[in-house]
GUKOLRO-959472 format. One record per residue (C-alpha): x, y, z; residue number from 1; residue in one letter. Coordinates in pm, 1 decimal, decimal comma, always signed. Each point is the difference from the previous one (the first is absolute). Layout:
% GUKOLRO-959472
> px;py;pz;num;residuo
> X;Y;Z;NUM;A
...
***
This chain:
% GUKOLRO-959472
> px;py;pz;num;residuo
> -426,8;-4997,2;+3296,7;1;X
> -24,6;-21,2;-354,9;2;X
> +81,2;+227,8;-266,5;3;X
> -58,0;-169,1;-330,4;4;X
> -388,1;-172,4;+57,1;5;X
> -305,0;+152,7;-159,3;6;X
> -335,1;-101,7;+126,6;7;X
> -330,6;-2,5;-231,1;8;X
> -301,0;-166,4;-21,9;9;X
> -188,1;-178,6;-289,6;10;X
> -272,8;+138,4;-0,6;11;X
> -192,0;+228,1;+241,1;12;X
> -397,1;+55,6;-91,4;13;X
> +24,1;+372,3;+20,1;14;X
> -350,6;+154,6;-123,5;15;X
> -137,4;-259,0;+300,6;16;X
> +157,8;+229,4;+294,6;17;X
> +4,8;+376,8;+41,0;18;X
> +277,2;+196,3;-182,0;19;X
> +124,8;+161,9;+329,3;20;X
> +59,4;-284,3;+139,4;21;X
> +168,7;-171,3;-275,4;22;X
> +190,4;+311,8;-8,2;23;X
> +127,8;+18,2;+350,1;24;X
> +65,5;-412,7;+28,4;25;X
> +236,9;+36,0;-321,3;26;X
> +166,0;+302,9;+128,9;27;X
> +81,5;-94,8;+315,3;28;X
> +155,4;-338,0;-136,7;29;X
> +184,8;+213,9;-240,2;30;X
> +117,6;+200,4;+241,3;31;X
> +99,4;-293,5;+221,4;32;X
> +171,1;-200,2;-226,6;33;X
> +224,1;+310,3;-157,9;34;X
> -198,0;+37,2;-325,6;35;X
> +31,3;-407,0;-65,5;36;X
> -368,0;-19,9;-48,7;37;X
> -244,8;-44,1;-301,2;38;X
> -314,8;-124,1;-1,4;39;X
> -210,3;-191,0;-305,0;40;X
> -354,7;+98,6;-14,7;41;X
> -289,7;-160,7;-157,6;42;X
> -373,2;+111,5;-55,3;43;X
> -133,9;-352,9;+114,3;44;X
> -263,0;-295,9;-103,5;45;X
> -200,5;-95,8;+278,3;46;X
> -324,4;+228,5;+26,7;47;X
> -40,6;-115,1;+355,7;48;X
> +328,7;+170,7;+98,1;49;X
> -109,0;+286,7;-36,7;50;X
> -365,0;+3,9;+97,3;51;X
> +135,3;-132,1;+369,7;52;X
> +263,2;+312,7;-10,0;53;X
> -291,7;+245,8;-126,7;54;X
> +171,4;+32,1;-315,8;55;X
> -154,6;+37,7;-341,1;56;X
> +119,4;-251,6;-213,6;57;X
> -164,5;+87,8;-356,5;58;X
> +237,5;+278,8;-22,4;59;X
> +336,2;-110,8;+172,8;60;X
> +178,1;-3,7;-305,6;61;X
> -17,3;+367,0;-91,1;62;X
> +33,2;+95,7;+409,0;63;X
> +382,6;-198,2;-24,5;64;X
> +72,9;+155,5;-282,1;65;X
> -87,7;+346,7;+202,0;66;X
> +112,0;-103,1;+362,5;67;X
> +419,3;-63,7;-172,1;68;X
> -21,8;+324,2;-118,0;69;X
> -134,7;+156,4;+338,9;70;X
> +200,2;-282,0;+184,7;71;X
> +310,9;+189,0;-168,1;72;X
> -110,8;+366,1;+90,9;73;X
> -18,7;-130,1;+379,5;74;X
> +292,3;-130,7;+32,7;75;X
> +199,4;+317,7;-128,7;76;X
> +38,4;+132,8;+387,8;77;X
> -180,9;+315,4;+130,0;78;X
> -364,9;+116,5;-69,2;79;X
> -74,2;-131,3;-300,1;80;X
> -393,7;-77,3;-102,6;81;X
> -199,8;-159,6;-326,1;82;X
> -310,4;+34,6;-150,4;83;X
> -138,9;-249,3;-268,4;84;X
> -330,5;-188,9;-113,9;85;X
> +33,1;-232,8;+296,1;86;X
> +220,4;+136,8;+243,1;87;X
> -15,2;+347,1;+163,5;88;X
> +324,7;-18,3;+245,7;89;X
> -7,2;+340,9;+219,1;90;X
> +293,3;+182,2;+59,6;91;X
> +232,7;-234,9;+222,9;92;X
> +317,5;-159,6;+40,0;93;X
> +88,4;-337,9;+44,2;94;X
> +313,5;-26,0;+235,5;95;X
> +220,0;-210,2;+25,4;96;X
> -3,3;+41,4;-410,5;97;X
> +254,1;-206,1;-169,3;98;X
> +372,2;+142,3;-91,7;99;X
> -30,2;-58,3;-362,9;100;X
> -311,7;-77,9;-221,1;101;X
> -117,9;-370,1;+15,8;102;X
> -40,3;-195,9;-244,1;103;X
> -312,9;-142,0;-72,4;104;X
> -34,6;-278,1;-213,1;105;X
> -342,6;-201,4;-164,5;106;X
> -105,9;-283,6;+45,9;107;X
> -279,3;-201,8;-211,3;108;X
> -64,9;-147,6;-350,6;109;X
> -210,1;+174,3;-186,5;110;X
> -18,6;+240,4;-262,5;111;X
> -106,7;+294,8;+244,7;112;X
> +223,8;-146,4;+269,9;113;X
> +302,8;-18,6;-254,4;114;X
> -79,9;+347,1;-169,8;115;X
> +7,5;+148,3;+377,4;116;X
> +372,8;-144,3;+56,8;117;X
> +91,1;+165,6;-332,8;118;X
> -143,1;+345,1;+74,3;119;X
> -0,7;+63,5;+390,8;120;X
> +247,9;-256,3;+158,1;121;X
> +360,7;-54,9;+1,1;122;X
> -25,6;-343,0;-58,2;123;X
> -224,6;-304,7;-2,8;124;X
> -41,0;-316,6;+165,5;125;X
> -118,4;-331,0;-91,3;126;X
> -66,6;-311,5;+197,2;127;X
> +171,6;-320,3;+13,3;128;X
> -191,9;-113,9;-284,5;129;X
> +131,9;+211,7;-203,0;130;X
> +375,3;-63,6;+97,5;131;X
> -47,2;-339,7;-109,8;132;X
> -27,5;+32,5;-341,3;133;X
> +208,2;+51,5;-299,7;134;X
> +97,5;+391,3;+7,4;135;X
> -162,4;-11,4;-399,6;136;X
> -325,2;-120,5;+140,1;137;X
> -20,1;+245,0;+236,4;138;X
> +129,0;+277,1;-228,1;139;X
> -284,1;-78,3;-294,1;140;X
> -264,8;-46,0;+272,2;141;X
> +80,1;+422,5;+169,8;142;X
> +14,9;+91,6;-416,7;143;X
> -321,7;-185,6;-44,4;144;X
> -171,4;+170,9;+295,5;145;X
> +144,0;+327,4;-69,1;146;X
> -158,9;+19,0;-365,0;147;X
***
Protein backbone atom coordinates (compact mmCIF):
# COMPACT_ATOMS: atom_id res chain seq x y z
CA UNK A 1 0.00 0.00 0.00
CA UNK A 2 2.78 2.14 0.63
CA UNK A 3 5.64 3.10 -1.33
CA UNK A 4 7.66 5.64 0.58
CA UNK A 5 7.91 3.83 4.45
CA UNK A 6 11.10 2.18 5.61
CA UNK A 7 10.94 -0.10 8.55
CA UNK A 8 14.04 -0.66 11.06
CA UNK A 9 14.60 -1.49 14.36
CA UNK A 10 16.76 0.06 17.20
CA UNK A 11 18.50 -2.29 18.10
CA UNK A 12 18.46 -6.09 17.59
CA UNK A 13 21.01 -8.21 20.02
CA UNK A 14 22.53 -10.09 17.17
CA UNK A 15 25.62 -12.23 18.61
CA UNK A 16 22.57 -13.58 21.15
CA UNK A 17 20.73 -15.61 18.16
CA UNK A 18 22.19 -17.75 15.39
CA UNK A 19 23.47 -15.96 12.22
CA UNK A 20 21.16 -18.05 9.91
CA UNK A 21 18.48 -17.10 11.41
CA UNK A 22 19.15 -13.52 11.71
CA UNK A 23 19.96 -13.91 8.17
CA UNK A 24 16.79 -15.38 6.84
CA UNK A 25 14.34 -13.06 9.32
CA UNK A 26 16.10 -9.84 7.70
CA UNK A 27 15.88 -11.17 4.27
CA UNK A 28 12.63 -12.13 4.10
CA UNK A 29 11.48 -8.63 5.56
CA UNK A 30 13.66 -7.13 2.96
CA UNK A 31 12.26 -8.93 0.50
CA UNK A 32 8.73 -8.19 1.72
CA UNK A 33 8.87 -4.75 2.16
CA UNK A 34 10.71 -4.01 -1.47
CA UNK A 35 14.23 -3.39 -0.08
CA UNK A 36 12.67 -0.73 2.67
CA UNK A 37 14.41 -2.55 5.41
CA UNK A 38 17.53 -1.96 7.69
CA UNK A 39 18.19 -3.21 10.76
CA UNK A 40 20.50 -1.64 13.85
CA UNK A 41 22.48 -4.19 15.61
CA UNK A 42 24.09 -4.15 18.91
CA UNK A 43 26.53 -6.63 20.75
CA UNK A 44 24.47 -6.34 24.10
CA UNK A 45 24.91 -5.79 28.13
CA UNK A 46 23.05 -8.22 29.96
CA UNK A 47 25.21 -11.50 30.56
CA UNK A 48 22.03 -13.34 31.35
CA UNK A 49 20.78 -12.83 27.76
CA UNK A 50 22.87 -14.72 26.50
CA UNK A 51 23.56 -17.54 28.92
CA UNK A 52 19.50 -18.32 28.60
CA UNK A 53 20.03 -18.26 24.55
CA UNK A 54 23.35 -20.50 24.92
CA UNK A 55 25.31 -17.69 23.78
CA UNK A 56 28.78 -16.73 24.88
CA UNK A 57 28.78 -13.41 26.04
CA UNK A 58 32.65 -12.67 26.87
CA UNK A 59 33.22 -12.52 23.25
CA UNK A 60 30.01 -10.98 21.56
CA UNK A 61 31.69 -8.02 20.61
CA UNK A 62 34.22 -9.43 18.19
CA UNK A 63 31.34 -12.23 16.92
CA UNK A 64 29.08 -8.76 15.70
CA UNK A 65 31.75 -7.38 14.33
CA UNK A 66 32.17 -10.92 12.28
CA UNK A 67 28.39 -11.94 11.93
CA UNK A 68 27.78 -8.03 9.63
CA UNK A 69 30.34 -9.09 7.56
CA UNK A 70 28.96 -12.78 7.08
CA UNK A 71 25.37 -11.27 7.55
CA UNK A 72 26.37 -9.32 4.19
CA UNK A 73 27.85 -12.41 2.26
CA UNK A 74 24.32 -14.19 2.99
CA UNK A 75 22.29 -11.96 1.86
CA UNK A 76 24.03 -11.59 -1.68
CA UNK A 77 21.47 -14.41 -3.23
CA UNK A 78 22.67 -17.91 -4.35
CA UNK A 79 25.21 -20.28 -2.59
CA UNK A 80 27.23 -18.22 -0.88
CA UNK A 81 29.21 -19.57 2.50
CA UNK A 82 31.80 -17.96 5.31
CA UNK A 83 34.37 -19.09 7.35
CA UNK A 84 35.83 -17.01 10.33
CA UNK A 85 37.12 -17.34 14.07
CA UNK A 86 33.55 -17.77 15.25
CA UNK A 87 31.43 -18.63 12.53
CA UNK A 88 31.87 -21.49 10.01
CA UNK A 89 28.57 -20.95 7.67
CA UNK A 90 28.51 -24.07 5.09
CA UNK A 91 27.76 -23.60 1.70
CA UNK A 92 23.97 -22.36 1.57
CA UNK A 93 21.64 -19.88 0.48
CA UNK A 94 19.33 -17.90 2.24
CA UNK A 95 16.12 -17.32 0.05
CA UNK A 96 14.05 -15.07 0.00
CA UNK A 97 17.48 -12.79 0.09
CA UNK A 98 16.83 -9.16 -0.05
CA UNK A 99 16.76 -7.08 -3.57
CA UNK A 100 19.45 -4.74 -2.62
CA UNK A 101 22.04 -4.87 0.29
CA UNK A 102 20.61 -3.79 3.74
CA UNK A 103 21.75 -1.54 5.64
CA UNK A 104 22.87 -2.26 8.88
CA UNK A 105 23.35 0.26 11.30
CA UNK A 106 25.03 0.23 15.26
CA UNK A 107 23.73 0.75 17.98
CA UNK A 108 25.53 1.39 21.55
CA UNK A 109 27.83 3.90 23.36
CA UNK A 110 30.95 2.89 23.73
CA UNK A 111 34.24 3.16 22.37
CA UNK A 112 34.14 -0.49 20.79
CA UNK A 113 30.44 -0.04 20.05
CA UNK A 114 31.16 3.44 18.31
CA UNK A 115 34.47 2.23 16.53
CA UNK A 116 32.18 -0.80 15.08
CA UNK A 117 29.58 1.84 13.48
CA UNK A 118 32.62 3.59 11.96
CA UNK A 119 34.25 0.51 10.41
CA UNK A 120 31.49 -2.22 9.62
CA UNK A 121 28.05 -0.38 9.60
CA UNK A 122 26.36 2.06 7.49
CA UNK A 123 25.28 4.02 10.17
CA UNK A 124 24.72 4.23 13.91
CA UNK A 125 22.07 4.58 16.31
CA UNK A 126 21.67 6.11 19.58
CA UNK A 127 18.90 6.09 22.10
CA UNK A 128 16.59 8.68 23.19
CA UNK A 129 19.03 9.84 25.58
CA UNK A 130 21.12 10.81 23.33
CA UNK A 131 18.57 12.80 21.10
CA UNK A 132 17.99 14.92 23.95
CA UNK A 133 20.94 16.68 24.21
CA UNK A 134 22.72 19.51 22.66
CA UNK A 135 24.14 18.06 19.18
CA UNK A 136 27.87 19.59 20.74
CA UNK A 137 27.47 17.38 23.73
CA UNK A 138 26.87 14.56 21.91
CA UNK A 139 29.47 15.33 19.23
CA UNK A 140 32.53 15.81 22.02
CA UNK A 141 31.21 12.78 23.95
CA UNK A 142 31.59 10.07 20.22
CA UNK A 143 35.24 12.25 19.83
CA UNK A 144 35.97 11.53 23.43
CA UNK A 145 35.14 7.81 23.13
CA UNK A 146 36.68 7.43 19.85
CA UNK A 147 40.26 8.62 21.14
Amino acid sequence: MTKNLHFGNNVYIAPSRPIPEVAKQVGTAATIAGARVSIGLSAGWMREEFELLGQDFDNRGPRLNEMIRALRELWKGGWVSFRGEYYDIPEMTIEPHPPSPVPILCGGESGPALRRAARYCDGWVGTAEQYRAPIEDFAERIITQLT
